[in-house]
C-alpha positions as CSV (number, residue, x, y, z in Angstrom):
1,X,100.1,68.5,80.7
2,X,103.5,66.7,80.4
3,X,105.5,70.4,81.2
4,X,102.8,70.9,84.1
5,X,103.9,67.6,85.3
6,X,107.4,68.3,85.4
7,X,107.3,72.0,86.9
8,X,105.2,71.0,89.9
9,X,107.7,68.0,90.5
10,X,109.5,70.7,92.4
11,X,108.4,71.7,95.7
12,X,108.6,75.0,95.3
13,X,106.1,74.9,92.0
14,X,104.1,72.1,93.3
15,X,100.8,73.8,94.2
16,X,101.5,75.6,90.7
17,X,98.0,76.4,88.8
18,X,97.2,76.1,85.7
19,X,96.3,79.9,85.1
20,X,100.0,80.9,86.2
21,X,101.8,78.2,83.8
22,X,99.5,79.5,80.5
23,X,100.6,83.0,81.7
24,X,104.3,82.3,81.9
25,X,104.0,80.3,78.7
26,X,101.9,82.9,77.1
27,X,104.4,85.5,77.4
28,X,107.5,83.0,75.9
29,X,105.1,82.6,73.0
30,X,105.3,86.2,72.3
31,X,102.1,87.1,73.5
32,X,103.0,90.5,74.8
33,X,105.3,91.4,71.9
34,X,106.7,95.0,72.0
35,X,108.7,97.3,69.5
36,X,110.1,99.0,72.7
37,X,111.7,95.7,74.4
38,X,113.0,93.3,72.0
39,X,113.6,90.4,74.7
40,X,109.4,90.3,75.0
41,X,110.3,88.7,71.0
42,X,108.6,85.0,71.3
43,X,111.3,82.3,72.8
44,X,109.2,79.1,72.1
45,X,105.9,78.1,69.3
46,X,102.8,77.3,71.2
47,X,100.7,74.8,68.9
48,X,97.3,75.2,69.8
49,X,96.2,72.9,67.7
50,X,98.4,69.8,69.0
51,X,99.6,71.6,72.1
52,X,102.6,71.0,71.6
53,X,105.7,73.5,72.3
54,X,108.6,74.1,70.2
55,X,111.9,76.2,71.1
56,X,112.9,78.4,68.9
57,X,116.7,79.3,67.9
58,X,118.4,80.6,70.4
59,X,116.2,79.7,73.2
60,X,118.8,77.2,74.9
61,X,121.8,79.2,74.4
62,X,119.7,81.9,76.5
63,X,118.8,79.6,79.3
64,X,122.3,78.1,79.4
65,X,124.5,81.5,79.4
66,X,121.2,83.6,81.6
67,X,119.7,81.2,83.8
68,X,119.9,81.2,87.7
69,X,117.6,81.9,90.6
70,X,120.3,83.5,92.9
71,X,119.2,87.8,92.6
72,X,122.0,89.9,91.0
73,X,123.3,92.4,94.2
74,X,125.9,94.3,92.0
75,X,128.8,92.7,94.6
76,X,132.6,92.3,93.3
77,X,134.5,89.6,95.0
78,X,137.8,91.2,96.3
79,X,140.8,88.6,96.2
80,X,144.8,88.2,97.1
81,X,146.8,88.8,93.4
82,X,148.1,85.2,92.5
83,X,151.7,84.6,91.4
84,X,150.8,85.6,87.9
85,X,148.6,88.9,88.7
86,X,145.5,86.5,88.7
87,X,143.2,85.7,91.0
88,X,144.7,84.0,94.3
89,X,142.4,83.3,97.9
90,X,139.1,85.0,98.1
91,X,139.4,87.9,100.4
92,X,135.6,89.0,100.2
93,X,133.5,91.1,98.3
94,X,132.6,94.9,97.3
95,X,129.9,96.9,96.6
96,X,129.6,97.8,93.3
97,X,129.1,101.2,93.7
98,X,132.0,101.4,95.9
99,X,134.4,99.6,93.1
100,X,133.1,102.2,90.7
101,X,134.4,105.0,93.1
102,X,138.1,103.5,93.6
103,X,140.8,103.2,92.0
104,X,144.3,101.4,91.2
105,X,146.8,102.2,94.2
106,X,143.8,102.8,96.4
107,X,143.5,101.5,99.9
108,X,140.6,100.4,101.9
109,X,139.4,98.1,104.9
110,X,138.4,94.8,105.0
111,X,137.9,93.0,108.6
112,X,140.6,94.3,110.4
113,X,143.5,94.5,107.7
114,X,144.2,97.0,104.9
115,X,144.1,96.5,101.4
116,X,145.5,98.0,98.0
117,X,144.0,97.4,94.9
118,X,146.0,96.5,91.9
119,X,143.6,95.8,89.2
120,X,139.8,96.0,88.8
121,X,138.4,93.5,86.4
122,X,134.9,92.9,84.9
123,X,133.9,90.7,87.8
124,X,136.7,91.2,90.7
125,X,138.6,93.1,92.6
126,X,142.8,92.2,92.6
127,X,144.7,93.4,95.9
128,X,147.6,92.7,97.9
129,X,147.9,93.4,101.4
130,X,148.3,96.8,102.9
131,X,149.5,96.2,106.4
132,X,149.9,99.7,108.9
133,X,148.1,101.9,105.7
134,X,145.2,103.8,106.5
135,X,142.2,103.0,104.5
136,X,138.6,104.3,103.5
137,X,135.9,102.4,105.1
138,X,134.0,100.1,102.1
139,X,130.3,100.0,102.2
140,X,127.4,97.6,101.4
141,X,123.7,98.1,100.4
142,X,121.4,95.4,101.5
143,X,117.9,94.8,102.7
144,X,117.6,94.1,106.1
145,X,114.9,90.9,107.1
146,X,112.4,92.8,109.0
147,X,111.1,90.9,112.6
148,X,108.3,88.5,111.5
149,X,104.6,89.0,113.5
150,X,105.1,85.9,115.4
151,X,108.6,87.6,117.2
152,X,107.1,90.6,117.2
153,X,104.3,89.3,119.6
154,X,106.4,87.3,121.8
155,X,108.5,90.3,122.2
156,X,105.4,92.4,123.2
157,X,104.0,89.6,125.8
158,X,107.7,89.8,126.8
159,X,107.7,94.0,127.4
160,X,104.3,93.3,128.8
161,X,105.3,90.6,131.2
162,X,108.1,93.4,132.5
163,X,106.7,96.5,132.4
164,X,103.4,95.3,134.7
165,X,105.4,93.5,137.4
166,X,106.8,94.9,140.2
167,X,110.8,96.1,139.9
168,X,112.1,92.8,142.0
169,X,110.0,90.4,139.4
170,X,110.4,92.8,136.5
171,X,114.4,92.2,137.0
172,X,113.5,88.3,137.9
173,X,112.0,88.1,135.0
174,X,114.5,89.9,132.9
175,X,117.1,87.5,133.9
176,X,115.4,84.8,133.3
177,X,115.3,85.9,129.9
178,X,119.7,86.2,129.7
179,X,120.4,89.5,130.8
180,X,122.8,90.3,133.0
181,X,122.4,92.5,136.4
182,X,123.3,95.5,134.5
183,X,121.1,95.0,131.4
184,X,118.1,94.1,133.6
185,X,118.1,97.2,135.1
186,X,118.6,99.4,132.4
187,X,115.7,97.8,130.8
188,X,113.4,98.1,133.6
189,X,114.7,101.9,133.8
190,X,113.9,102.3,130.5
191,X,110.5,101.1,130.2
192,X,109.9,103.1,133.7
193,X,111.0,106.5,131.5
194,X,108.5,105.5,128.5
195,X,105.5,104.5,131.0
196,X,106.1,107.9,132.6
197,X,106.1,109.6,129.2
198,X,103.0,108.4,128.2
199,X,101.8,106.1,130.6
200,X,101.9,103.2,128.6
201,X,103.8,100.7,127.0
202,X,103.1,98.6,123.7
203,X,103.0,95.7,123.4
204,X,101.5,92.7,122.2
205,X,97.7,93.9,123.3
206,X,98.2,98.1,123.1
207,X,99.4,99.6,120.0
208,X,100.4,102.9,121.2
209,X,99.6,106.1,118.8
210,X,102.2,109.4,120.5
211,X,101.7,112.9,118.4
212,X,104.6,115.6,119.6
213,X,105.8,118.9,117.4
214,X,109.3,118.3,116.1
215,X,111.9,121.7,115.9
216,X,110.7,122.8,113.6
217,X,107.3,122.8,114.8
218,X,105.5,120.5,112.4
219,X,103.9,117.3,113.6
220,X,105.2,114.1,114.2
221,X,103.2,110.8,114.3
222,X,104.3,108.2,116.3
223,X,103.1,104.5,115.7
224,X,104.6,102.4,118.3
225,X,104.1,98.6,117.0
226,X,106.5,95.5,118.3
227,X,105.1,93.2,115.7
228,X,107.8,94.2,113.2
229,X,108.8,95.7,109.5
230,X,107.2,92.6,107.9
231,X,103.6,94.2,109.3
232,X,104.5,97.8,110.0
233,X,105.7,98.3,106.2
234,X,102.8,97.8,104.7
235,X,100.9,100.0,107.1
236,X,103.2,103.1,107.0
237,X,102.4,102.9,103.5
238,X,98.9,102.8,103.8
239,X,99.2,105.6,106.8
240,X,101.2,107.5,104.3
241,X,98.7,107.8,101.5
242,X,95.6,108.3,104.1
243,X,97.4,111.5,105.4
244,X,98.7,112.6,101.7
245,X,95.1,112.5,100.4
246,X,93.9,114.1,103.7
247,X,96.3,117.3,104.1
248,X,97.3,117.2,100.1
249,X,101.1,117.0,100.9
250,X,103.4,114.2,101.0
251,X,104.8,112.7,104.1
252,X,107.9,111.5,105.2
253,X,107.2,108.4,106.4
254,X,109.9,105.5,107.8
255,X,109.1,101.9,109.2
256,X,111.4,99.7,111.5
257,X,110.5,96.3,113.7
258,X,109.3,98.8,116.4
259,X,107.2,101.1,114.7
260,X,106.3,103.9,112.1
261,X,107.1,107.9,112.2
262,X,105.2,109.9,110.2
263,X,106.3,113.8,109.4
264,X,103.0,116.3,109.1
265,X,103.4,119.7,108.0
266,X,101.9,122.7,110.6
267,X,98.1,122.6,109.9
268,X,96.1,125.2,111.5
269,X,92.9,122.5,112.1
270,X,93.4,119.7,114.8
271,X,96.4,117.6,115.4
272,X,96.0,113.9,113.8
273,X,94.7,111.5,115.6
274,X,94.9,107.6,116.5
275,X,91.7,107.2,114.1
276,X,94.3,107.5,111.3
277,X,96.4,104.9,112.2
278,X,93.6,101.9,112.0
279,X,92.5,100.4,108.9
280,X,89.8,98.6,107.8
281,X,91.0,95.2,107.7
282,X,88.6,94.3,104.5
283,X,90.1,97.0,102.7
284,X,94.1,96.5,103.9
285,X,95.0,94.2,100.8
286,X,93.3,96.5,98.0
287,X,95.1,99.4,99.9
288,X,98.3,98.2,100.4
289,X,97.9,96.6,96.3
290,X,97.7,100.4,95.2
291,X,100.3,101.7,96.8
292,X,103.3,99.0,96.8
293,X,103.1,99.2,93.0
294,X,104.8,102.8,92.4
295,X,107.8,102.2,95.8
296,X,111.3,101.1,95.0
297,X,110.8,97.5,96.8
298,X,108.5,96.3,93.9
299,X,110.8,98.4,91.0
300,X,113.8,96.0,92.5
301,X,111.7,93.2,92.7
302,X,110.4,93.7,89.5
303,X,114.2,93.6,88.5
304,X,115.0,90.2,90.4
305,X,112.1,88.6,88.5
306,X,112.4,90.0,85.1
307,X,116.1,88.7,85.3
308,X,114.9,84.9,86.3
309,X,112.4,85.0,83.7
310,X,115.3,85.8,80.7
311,X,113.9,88.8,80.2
312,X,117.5,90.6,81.1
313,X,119.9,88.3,79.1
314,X,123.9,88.7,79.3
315,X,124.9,90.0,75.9
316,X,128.5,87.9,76.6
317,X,128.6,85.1,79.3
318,X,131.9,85.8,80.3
319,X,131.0,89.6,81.3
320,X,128.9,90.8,84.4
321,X,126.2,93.0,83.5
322,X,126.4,95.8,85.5
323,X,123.3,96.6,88.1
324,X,122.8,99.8,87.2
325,X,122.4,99.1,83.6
326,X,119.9,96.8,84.6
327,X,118.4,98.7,86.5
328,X,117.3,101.0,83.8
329,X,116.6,98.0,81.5
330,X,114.5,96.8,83.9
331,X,112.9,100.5,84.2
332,X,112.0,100.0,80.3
333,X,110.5,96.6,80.7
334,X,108.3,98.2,83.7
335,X,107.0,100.4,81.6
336,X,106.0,98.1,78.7
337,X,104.7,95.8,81.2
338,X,102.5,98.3,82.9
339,X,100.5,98.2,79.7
340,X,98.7,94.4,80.1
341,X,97.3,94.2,83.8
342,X,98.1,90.0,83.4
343,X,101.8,90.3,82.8
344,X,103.3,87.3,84.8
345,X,106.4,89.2,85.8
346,X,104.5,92.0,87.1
347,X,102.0,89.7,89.0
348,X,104.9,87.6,90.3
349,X,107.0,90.9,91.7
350,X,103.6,91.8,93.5
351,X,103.2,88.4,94.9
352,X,106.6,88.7,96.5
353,X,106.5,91.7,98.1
354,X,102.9,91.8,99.7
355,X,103.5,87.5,100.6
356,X,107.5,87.5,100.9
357,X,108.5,90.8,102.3
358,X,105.5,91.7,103.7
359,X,103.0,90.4,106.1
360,X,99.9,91.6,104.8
361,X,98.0,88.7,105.9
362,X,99.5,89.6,109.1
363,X,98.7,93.5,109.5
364,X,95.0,91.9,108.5
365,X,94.9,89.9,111.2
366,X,95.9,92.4,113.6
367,X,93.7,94.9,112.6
368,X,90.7,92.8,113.1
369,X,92.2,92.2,116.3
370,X,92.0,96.3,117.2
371,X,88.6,95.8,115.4
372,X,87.2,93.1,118.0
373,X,89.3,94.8,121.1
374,X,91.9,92.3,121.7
375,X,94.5,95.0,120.9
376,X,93.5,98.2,122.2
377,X,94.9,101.4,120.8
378,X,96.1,104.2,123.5
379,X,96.8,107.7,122.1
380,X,98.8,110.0,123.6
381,X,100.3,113.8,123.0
382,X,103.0,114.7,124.9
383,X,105.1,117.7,124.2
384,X,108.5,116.0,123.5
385,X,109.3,112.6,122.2
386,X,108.8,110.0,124.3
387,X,112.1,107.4,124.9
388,X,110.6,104.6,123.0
389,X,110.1,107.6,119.8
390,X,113.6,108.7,120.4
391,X,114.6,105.4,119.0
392,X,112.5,105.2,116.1
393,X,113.5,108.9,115.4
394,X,117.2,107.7,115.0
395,X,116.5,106.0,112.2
396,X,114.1,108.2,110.7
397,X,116.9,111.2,110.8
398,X,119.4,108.3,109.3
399,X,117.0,107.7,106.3
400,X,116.5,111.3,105.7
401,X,119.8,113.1,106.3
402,X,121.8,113.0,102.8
403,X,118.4,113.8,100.9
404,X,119.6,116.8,98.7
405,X,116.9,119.6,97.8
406,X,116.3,117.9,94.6
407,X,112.4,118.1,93.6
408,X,110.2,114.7,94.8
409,X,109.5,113.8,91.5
410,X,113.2,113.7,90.3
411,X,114.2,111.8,93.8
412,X,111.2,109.4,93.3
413,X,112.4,108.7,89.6
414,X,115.7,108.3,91.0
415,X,114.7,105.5,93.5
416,X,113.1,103.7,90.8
417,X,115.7,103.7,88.8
């Protein structure tokens, strides 16, 4: 009672139950011991008897040295070479993959200036200033924040506001919102092409469901949603395993804030159709539970949590742990984990992803709406891809283009890892 009283003295742990402080304490105790990952070993002594708990050695060495809440993103910060060789003014950072790729004596862009690097450390990037030297372009890997539902339907009333007024209130209405002459009418030129296309427009009452063959003459699905990645991610990955069950291949399927494509192979039966797209919003959770479990998002997750929870420990303070070795330590624990269906980590990583990335609640909600017809769903074929699927097409050619001809197993395994 007296730890339960001073967790939930934090806001962020102050609706905290019971259940999910036994778990958390349950697995410090070493109640999911394992010869497979040694840092499951038991961190405190539970008395049952007195209740009472107990740290063992060791335990506050590992909270002081592997503590924080702030995720690990595998960044090197990039600073000016003091007087000495050491570190001066911080410049800015690196990705790590990109440090392990360079070398001393090479140059590179930061902002608008050039750099050369003259030593890589453990944690850090020395340069000096490269001034009229060409440079490689550095790079960064980071997880966008997708547009949350309730943007996502102000921006559909918006396109709906626009694309059923007539031109001169259309453009009113544009401006009114901040564009400029030239902007307004491109947009109302734009939403003119799509309407002809398809003759319609989504928005936030029409989802908008647009089939076309691709070059290669295989089909592509088209689910054109404003209400953004936070609900559309979930449902591409429901849409994905509906049409993997269904044609007994897998399909490329990519999300953004404006919709989902899905890639079908050539079937000599009918075309897919809108039907697909809609769920049943009682079964959207339990759907959407299945599937998150085996994608990348919940392996990195998984990694985030496992490395608040102590469970990926610095073996010296004074060194970074590199993120791809944690990665694959994190890959072990995964797999020991997998075993107990209570494991708080595991729970935890799931919590985040289906309540902090994404809007399930949300995609509920708006299937029901489809359900009781406040949204109605318009499905089109046309023979090439609409302007609005132009769009989402860039991206989905973006996500796919550096994929090698290595099997899907071996490229799954590698996005896990």
């Amino acid at each position: 009672d007296e730890v339960a009283a001073v967790v939930r003295r934090s806001a962020a742990f102050s609706s905290l139950p019971d259940s999910a402080l036994h778990a958390v304490l349950d697995m410090l105790a070493g109640r999911y011991p394992s010869d497979a990952f040694a840092e499951l070993r038991p961190r405190l002594t539970w008395d049952r008897v007195t209740d009472t708990l107990t740290a063992r050695a060791g335990a506050q060495r590992l909270a002081v040295t592997s503590g924080g809440t702030i995720p690990d993103r595998g960044l090197f910060g990039v600073f000016l070479v003091g007087a000495e060789g050491t570190g001066g003014r911080r410049v800015g950072e690196l990705d790590e993959e990109m440090v392990y790729e360079s070398r001393v004596g090479d140059v590179f862009l930061l902002g608008s200036s050039s750099w050369r690097i003259e030593d890589i450390t453990h944690d850090r990037v020395l340069v000096t200033p490269a001034p009229g030297q060409p440079g490689k372009m550095p790079f960064w890997k980071g997880d966008a924040p997708g547009r949350p539902l309730e943007l996502g339907r102000a921006l559909g009333a918006f396109l709906r506001e626009v694309g059923s007024a007539t031109p001169e209130a259309g453009l009113e209405r544009a401006r009114s919102a901040g564009l400029d002459d030239w902007g307004a009418a491109n947009l109302l030129a734009y939403l003119t092409e799509q309407k002809a296309a398809t003759g319609h427009l989504p928005d936030d009452r029409t989802l908008l469901v647009e089939r076309f063959r691709d070059e290669l003459g295989d089909w592509r699905l088209v689910v054109h949603s404003p209400f953004g990645a936070q609900v559309n991610g979930p449902w591409a990955l429901v849409l994905a395993a509906r049409l993997r069950e269904r044609y007994g291949v897998d399909v490329a399927a990519m999300h953004s804030d404006d919709g989902i494509v899905l890639r079908l192979p050539d079937t000599t039966g009918e075309p897919p159709e809108a039907d697909l797209a809609i769920l049943d919003p009682d079964d959207v959770e339990r759907e959407v539970t299945a599937e998150v479990g085996s994608s990348a998002l919940f392996a990195s997750r998984f990694r985030e949590c496992a490395a608040r929870a102590l469970l990926l420990p610095r073996r010296d303070p004074r060194r970074r742990t590199p993120l791809w070795q944690q990665r694959q330590r994190a890959a072990q624990l995964l797999s020991v984990a997998s075993e107990f269906s209570s494991f708080p980590i595991t729970l935890e990583a799931a919590r985040e992803v289906l309540q902090d990335v994404y809007d399930v609640p949300g995609l509920v909600e708006l299937m029901r709406d489809v359900r009781a017809r406040k949204v109605r769903v318009a499905d089109v074929q046309t023979d090439t891809a609409s302007p609005f699927a132009q769009s989402l097409l860039f991206g989905y050619v973006g996500q796919f283009l550096y994929e090698d001809d290595a099997p899907l197993a071996e490229r799954r395994a590698q996005a896990l890892a």
